[in-house]
C-alpha positions as CSV (number, residue, x, y, z in Angstrom):
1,X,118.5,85.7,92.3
2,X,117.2,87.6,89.3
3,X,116.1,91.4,90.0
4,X,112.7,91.9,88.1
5,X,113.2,95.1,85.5
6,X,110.5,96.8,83.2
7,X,111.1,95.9,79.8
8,X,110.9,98.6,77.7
9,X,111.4,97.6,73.4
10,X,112.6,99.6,70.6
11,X,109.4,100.3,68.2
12,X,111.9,101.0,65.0
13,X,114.4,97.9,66.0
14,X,112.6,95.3,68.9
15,X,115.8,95.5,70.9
16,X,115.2,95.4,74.3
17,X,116.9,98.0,76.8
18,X,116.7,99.8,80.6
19,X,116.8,103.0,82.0
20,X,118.1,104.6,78.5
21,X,116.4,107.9,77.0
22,X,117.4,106.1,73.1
23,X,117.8,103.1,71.8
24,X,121.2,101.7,71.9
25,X,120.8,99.7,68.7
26,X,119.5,102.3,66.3
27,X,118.7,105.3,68.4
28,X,114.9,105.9,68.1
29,X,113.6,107.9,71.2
30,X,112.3,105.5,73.8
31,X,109.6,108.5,74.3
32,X,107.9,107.5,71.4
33,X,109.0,104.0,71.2
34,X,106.2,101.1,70.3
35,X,107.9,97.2,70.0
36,X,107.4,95.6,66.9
37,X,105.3,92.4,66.3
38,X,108.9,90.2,66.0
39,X,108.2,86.4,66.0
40,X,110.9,86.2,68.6
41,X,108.4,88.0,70.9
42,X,105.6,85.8,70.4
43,X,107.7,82.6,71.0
44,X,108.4,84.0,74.2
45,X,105.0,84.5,75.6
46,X,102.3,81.8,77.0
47,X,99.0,82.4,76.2
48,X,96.7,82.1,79.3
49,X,94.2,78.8,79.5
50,X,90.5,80.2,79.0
51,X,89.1,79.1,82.5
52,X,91.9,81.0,84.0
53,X,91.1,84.5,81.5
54,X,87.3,83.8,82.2
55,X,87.6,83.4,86.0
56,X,89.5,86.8,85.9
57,X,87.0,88.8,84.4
58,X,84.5,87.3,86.7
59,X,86.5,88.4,89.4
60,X,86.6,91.8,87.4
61,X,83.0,92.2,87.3
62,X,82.5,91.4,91.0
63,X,85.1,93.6,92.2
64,X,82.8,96.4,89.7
65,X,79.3,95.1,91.4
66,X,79.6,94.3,95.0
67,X,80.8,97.7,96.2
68,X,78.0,99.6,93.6
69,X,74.9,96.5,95.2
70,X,76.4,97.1,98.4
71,X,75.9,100.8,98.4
72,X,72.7,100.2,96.5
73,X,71.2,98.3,99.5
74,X,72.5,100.3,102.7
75,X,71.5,103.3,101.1
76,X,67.9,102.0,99.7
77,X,67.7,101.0,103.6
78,X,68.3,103.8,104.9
79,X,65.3,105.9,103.3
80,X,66.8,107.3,100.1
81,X,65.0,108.1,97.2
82,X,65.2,105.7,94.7
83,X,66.3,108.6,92.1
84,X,69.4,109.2,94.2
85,X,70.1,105.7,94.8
86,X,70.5,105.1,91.2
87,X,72.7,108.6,90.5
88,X,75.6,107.5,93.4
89,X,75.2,104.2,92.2
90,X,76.1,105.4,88.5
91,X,78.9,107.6,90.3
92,X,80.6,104.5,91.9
93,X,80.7,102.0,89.1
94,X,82.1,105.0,86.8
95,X,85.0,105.2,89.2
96,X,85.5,101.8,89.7
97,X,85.5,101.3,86.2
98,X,87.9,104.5,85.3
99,X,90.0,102.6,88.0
100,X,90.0,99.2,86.6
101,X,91.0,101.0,82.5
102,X,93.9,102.7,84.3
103,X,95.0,99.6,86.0
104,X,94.7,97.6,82.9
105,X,96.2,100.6,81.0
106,X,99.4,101.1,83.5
107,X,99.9,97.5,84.6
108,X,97.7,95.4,81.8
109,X,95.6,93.5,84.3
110,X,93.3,94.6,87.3
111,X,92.1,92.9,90.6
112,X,91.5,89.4,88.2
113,X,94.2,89.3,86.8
114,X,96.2,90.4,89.4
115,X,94.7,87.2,91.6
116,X,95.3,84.9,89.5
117,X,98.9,85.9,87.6
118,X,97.7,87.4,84.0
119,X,98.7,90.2,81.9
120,X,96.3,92.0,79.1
121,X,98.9,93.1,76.3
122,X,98.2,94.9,73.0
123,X,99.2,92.0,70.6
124,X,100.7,94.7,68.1
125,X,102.8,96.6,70.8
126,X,103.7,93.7,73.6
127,X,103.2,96.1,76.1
128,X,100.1,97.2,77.8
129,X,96.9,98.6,76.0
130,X,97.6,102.2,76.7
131,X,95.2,103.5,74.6
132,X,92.2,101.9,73.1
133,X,92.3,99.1,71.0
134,X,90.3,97.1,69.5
135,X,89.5,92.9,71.3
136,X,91.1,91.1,68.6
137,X,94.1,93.2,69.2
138,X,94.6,92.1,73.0
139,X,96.0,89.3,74.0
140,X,96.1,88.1,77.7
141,X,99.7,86.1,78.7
142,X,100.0,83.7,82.3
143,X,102.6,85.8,83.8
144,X,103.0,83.0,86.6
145,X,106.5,81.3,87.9
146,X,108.8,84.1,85.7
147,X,106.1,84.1,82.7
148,X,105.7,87.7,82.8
149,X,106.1,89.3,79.4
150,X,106.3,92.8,80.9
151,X,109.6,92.5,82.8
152,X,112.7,90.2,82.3
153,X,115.6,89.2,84.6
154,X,119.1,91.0,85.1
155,X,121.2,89.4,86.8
156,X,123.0,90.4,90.7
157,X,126.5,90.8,90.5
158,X,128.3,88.0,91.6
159,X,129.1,88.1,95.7
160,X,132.5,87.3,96.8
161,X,133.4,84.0,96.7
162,X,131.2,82.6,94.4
163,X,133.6,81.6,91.6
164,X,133.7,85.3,90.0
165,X,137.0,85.8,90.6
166,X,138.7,88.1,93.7
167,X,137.1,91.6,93.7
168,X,139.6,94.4,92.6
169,X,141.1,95.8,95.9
170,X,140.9,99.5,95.9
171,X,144.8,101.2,96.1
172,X,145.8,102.6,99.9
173,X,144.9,105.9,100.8
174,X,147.3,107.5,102.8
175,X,145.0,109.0,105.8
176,X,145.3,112.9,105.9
177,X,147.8,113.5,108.8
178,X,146.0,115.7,111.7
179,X,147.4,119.2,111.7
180,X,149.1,120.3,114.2
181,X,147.7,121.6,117.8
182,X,148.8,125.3,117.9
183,X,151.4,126.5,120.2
184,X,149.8,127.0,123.5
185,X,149.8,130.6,124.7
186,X,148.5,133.1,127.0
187,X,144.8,133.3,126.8
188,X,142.4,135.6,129.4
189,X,138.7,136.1,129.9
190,X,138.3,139.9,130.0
191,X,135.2,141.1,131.8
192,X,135.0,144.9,132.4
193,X,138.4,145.8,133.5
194,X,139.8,142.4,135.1
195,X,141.3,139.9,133.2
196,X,141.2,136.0,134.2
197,X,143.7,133.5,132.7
198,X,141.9,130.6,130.8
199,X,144.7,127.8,131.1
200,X,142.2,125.2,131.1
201,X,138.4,124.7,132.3
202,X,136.7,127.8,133.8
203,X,133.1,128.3,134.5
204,X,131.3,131.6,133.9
205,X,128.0,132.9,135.6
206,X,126.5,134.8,138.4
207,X,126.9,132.4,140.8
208,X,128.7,129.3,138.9
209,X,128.4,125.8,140.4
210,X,131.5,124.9,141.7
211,X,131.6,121.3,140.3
212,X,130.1,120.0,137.3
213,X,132.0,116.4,137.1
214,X,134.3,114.3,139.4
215,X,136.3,117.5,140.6
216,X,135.9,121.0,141.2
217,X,136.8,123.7,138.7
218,X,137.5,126.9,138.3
219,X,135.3,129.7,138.2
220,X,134.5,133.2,137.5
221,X,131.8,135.4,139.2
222,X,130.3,138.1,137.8
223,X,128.5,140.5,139.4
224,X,124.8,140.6,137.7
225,X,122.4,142.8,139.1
226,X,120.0,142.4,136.1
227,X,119.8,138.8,136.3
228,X,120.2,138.1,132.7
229,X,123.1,136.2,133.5
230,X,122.4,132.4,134.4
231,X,124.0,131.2,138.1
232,X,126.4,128.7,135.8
233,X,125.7,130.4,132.3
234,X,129.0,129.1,129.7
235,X,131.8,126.6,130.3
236,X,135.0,127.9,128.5
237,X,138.1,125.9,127.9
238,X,141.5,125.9,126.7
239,X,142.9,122.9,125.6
240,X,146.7,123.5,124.6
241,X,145.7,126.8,122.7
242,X,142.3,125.5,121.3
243,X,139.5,127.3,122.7
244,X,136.0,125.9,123.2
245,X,132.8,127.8,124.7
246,X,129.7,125.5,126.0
247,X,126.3,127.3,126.8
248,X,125.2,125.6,129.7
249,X,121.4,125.7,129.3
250,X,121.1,129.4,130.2
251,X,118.0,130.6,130.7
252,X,118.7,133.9,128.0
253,X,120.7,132.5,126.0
254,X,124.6,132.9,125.2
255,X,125.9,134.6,121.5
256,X,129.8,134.8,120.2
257,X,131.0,136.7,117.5
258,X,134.3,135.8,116.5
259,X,136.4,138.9,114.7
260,X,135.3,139.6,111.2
261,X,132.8,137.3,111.9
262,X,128.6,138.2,112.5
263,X,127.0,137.0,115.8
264,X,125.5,134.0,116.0
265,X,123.0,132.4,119.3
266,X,124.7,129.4,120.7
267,X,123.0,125.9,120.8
268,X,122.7,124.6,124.8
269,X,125.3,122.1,125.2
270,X,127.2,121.9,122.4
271,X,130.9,123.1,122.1
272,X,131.6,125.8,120.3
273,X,135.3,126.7,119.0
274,X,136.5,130.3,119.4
275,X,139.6,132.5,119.1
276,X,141.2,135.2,120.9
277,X,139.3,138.4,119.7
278,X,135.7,136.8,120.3
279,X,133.2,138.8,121.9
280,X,130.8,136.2,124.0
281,X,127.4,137.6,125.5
282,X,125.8,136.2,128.4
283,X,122.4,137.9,128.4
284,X,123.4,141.6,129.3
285,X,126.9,140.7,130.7
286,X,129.9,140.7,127.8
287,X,133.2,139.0,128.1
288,X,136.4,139.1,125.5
289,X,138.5,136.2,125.1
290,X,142.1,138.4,124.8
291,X,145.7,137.1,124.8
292,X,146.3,140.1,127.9
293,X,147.1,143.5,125.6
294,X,143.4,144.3,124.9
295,X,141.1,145.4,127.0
296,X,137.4,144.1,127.6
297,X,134.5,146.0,125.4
């Protein structure tokens, strides 16, 4: 099905062309580009019937009166002065009337011809009036059932199986290969002088919930007379030497700051990776995530 496209046409050459900053025939700028008057043009376009152009300027003026009567008489009802009637009156109709020029001026028709499929063009340019011009250079096209003079029809590519031959097949991508899980080795949580192996799951906080899933894990209790430590504050796990750290919706918040690296506030429930040498604080309490020959900060 054809994809409607602005027209735009050279005003040195008449060559149609899209999307371009020059012309690809002779080059003029489209910026100042204004189509000639080519006979080719004028074969092209179907002059509306005069019913149809008189019934849209009807419906032109009507759109222009009823709102500005309609104003006229709920505000004449309701105890204006006649003097102030008459000035928001005059305010209206300018506005629906600037409205209606810069309809006709972006789109060369307005509510009329919009309703009943016509375009106002400038019969020198073939493009809409968009500046003034004098009547017996408009000219007003039926723009009905793929008339329109302001746009033509690019084709869609051809789908698949349609006739337009096999689509190009893209050449194999080798997928990148995963690199390698690091050696596993030893890994503790340091908290003031003991030091508690992480060889898997362990839970961290004043008084941790035992069991979080299906089975009961590990856990490490910390002594927090402050109570800036949550009962089941971080989740940290080793998993064959990659370590993870999980704030568990603590109520004061969990940072990490990995060596060389600046602290940064965790996001509740979302894992976090870490390496040995990272300094994790849960509210007032620190721990150290060590391979065993440092000791806790």
């Amino acid at each position: 099905m054809p994809v409607p496209v602005p027209t735009i046409v050279c005003g040195r050459c008449g060559t149609p062309f899209i999307g371009t900053a020059v012309c690809g025939n002779c080059g003029h700028p489209t910026a100042t580009s204004r189509p000639l008057d080519t006979g080719a043009w004028r074969a092209q376009l179907r002059p509306a019937e005069r019913g149809r152009v008189l019934g849209a300027a009807v419906a032109d003026t009507l759109c222009l009166v009823v709102p500005t009567a309609a104003f006229a008489v709920a505000t004449a009802l309701g105890g204006w002065h006649a003097w102030a009637v008459v000035l928001v009156c005059l305010v209206i109709l300018g506005l629906l009337v600037a409205l209606g020029l810069w309809c006709l001026r972006g789109w060369g028709r307005f509510a009329g011809g919009a309703l009943l499929g016509l375009r106002t063009l400038d019969g020198l340019t073939g493009l809409a009036p968009d500046r003034f011009v004098t009547p017996d250079r408009l000219l007003v096209a039926d723009a009905r059932n793929g008339a329109d003079p302001l746009v033509i029809a690019v084709p869609r590519p051809a789908e698949p199986g349609t006739g337009a031959g096999p689509a190009p097949q893209p050449a194999p991508v080798r997928a990148p290969q995963p690199p390698p899980a690091p050696r596993p080795h030893d890994c503790f949580v340091a908290a003031g002088q003991s030091l508690t192996p992480l060889t898997g799951t362990l839970l961290v906080g004043r008084y941790p919930v035992r069991q979080l899933g299906a089975e009961p894990l590990p856990t490490l209790e910390l002594p927090d007379f402050t109570r800036t430590m949550s009962r089941t504050h971080v989740l940290l796990e080793n998993e064959n030497g990659r370590l993870w750290a999980t704030d568990l919706g603590s109520g004061n918040g969990t940072r990490i700051q990995r060596p060389g690296e600046p602290s940064v506030t965790m996001t509740a429930r979302l894992r976090m990776p870490v390496v040995l040498g990272t300094r994790i604080d849960c509210g007032e309490q620190s721990l150290l995530i060590t391979d065993g020959r440092r000791a806790a900060a």
